[in-house]
N, C-alpha and C positions, 0 to 999 in steps of 0.2 A: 840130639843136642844142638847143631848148627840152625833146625829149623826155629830154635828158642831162641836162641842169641840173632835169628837175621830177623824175625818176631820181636824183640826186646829193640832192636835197634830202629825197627821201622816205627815202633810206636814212638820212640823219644825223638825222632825226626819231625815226627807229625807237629801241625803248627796249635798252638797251646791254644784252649777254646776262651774267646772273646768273652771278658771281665762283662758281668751282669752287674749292673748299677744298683749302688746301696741306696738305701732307703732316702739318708742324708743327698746324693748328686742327684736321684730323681726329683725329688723336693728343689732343688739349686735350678734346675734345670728347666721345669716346669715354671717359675719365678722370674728367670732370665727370659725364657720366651711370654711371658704376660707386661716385663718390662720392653721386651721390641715391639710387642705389640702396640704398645701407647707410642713409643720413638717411629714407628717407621708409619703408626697413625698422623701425628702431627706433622709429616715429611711428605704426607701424600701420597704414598705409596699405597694404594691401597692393593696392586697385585701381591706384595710380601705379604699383606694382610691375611688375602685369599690364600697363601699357603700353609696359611697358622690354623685353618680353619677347616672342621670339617665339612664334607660336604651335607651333612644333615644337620649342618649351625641352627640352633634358632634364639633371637635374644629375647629378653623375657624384659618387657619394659611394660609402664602404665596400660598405654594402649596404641597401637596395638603389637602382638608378637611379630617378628619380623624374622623373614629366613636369612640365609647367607647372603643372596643377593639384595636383597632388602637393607640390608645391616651395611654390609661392605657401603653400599649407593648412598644411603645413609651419612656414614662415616664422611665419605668424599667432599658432599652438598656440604654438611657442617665445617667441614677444616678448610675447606675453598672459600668458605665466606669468610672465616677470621683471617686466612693470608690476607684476602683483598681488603679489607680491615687492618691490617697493620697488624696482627696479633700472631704472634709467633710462640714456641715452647722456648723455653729459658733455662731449666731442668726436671725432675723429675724425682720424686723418691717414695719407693714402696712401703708402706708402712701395717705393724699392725700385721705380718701375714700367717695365716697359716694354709699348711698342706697335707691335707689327707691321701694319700694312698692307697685306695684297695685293688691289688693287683693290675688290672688293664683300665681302671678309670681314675680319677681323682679329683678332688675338691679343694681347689683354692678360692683363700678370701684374705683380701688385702685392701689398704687406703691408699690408693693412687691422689699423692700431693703435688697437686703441676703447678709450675710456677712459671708463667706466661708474661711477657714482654713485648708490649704495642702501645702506641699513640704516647709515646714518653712518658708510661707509667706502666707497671708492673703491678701481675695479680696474679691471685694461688686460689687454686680449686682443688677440693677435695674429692673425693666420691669412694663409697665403700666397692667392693666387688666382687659376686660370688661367680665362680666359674666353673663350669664341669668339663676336666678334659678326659677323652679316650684316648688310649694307646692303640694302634692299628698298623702291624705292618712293623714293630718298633718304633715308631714315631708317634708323638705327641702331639694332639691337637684339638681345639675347643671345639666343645660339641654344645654349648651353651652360655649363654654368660647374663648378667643380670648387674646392673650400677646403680646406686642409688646416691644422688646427690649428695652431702653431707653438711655445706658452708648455706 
């Protein structure tokens, strides 16, 4: 009987196992990292970039497909010329999204609306976006993406 009860106590001691994310926070989540993505793009940052990213990125655009490093380099050259431009991000809203789910990958697609601010006037672009993220390790990160202009 002592060896149940010092059994029953050891188990209620033990630390409760870490809450698996619903369906709903993984969705949230995945959306909050696709909206840093765009903020800590237009910041220049393109190292947080590379951390959002896996290492088998590839973007899928006109022509031609470009890997992580191609994409990232990409990214940098394009938002280096609008600073030196005067053209800055102003805000931002996701629009339009949804989030599929199946177990370690998932497909978002949403309208990235950026509303940009240079040369004393203001402009908004659109662009649609399919994304394919893997989960690796419990963390989240694009293994794909694709944008298509929309304005």
């Amino acid at each position: 009987m002592p060896l149940c009860l010092v059994l029953l106590l050891f188990a209620c001691l033990q630390p409760a196992p870490l809450h698996a994310a619903t369906a709903a926070e993984t969705k949230q989540h995945l959306l909050s990292l696709e909206r840093k993505w765009i903020e800590v793009e237009f910041a220049l940052d393109t190292a947080y970039v590379a951390t959002l990213v896996d290492s088998t990125f590839f973007s899928v655009a006109a022509d031609p497909v470009s890997n992580m490093l191609q994409e990232i380099n990409g990214i940098y050259a394009n938002m280096n010329a609008m600073h030196k431009d005067g053209i800055f991000l102003d805000s931002l809203k996701l629009e339009d999204a949804v989030v599929n789910v199946y177990e370690n990958t998932a497909v978002t697609r949403f309208v990235s609306h950026i509303y940009k601010k240079g040369k004393g006037r203001s402009t908004e672009k659109r662009m649609r976006f399919y994304d394919i993220c893997i989960n690796g390790n419990g963390q989240w990160k694009a293994a794909s993406s694709k944008g298509l202009l929309l304005n």
